[in-house]
C-alpha positions in Angstrom: 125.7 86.9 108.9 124.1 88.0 105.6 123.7 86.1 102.8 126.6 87.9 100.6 128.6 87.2 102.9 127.8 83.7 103.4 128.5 83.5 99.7 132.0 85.0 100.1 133.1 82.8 102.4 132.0 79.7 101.1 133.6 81.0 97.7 136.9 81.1 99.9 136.2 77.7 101.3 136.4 76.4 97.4 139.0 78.9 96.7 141.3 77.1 99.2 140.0 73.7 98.2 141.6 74.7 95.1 144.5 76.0 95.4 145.7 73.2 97.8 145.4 71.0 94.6 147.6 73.3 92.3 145.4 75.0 90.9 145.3 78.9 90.1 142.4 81.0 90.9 140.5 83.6 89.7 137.7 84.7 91.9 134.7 87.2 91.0 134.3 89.8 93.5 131.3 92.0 94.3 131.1 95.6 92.8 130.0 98.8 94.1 127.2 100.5 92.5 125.8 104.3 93.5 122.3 104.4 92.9 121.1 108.1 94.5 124.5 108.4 96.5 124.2 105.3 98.4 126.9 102.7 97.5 125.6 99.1 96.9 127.4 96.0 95.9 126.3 93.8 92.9 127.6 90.4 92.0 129.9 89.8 89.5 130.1 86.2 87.9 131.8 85.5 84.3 129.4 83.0 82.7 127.6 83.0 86.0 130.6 81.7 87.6 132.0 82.8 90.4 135.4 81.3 90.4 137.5 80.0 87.3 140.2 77.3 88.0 143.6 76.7 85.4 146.2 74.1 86.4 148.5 72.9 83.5 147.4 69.7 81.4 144.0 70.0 82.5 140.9 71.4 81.6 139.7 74.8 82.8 137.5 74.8 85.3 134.2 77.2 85.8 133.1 76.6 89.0 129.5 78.4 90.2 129.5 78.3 94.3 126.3 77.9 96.2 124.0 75.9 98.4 121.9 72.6 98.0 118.8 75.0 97.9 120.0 76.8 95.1 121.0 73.7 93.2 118.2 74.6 90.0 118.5 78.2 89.9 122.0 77.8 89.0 121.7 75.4 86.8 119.4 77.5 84.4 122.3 80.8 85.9 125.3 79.0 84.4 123.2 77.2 81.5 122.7 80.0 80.0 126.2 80.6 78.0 127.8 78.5 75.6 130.1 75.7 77.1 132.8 73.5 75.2 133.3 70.4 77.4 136.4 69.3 75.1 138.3 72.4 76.5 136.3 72.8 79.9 134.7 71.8 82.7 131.5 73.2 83.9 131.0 72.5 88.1 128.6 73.2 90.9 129.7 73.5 94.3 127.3 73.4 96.7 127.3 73.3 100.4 125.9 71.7 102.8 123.7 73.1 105.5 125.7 73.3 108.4 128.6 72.0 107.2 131.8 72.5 105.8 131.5 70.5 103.1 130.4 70.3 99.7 128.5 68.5 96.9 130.1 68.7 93.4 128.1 68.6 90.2 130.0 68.0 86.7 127.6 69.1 83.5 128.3 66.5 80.9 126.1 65.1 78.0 123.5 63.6 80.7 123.6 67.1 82.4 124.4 67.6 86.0 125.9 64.5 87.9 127.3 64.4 91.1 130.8 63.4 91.3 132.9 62.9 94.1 135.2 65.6 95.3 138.1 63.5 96.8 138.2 61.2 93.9 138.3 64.4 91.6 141.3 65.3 94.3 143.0 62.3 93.8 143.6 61.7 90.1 144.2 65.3 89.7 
């Protein structure tokens, strides 16, 4: 399996994650391109996000999806746009190699700490 499509299944892992907690979902999804009559596809984040989460009373949720690996590279990705933590939270997902699971990263005023996701579940 290819790594784009690696991506869109773990951003269909979260995606379900989600939506089992109430939450509505809006995923990015890849677009084609022609470049010399061969179609290509070419990411599509908002915010370099790939998948924003709204569920009433709380704070919207832009949620970048990746691996451990990536962890730094999206960081500076999603870093790069302006960001009001009073209205909205700011997460990396990553997964784990091998796993289905993830680690979740919150940016706050100390910048990128882990956070648990059940306890994130739970007083949801």
């Amino acid at each position: 399996m290819n790594s784009k499509a690696k991506g869109s299944g773990y951003e269909r892992e979260v995606r379900d994650i989600l939506e089992a907690d109430g939450y509505k979902i809006f995923r990015c999804h890849r677009k084609p391109i022609f470049i010399n009559g061969k179609m290509l596809t070419m990411g599509a984040d908002i915010f370099g996000c790939d998948i924003v989460a709204k569920k009433i009373g709380m704070k919207t949720r832009w949620i970048q999806v990746s691996t451990v690996e990536n962890k730094s590279k999206k960081e500076k990705q999603v870093l790069e746009f302006p960001w009001t933590l009073d209205f909205e939270d700011l997460e990396l997902w990553l997964r784990i190699d091998g796993k289905k699971a993830y680690r979740r990263f919150v940016y706050g005023k100390e910048g990128f700490q882990e956070a648990d996701i059940e306890k994130y579940r739970e007083a949801a």
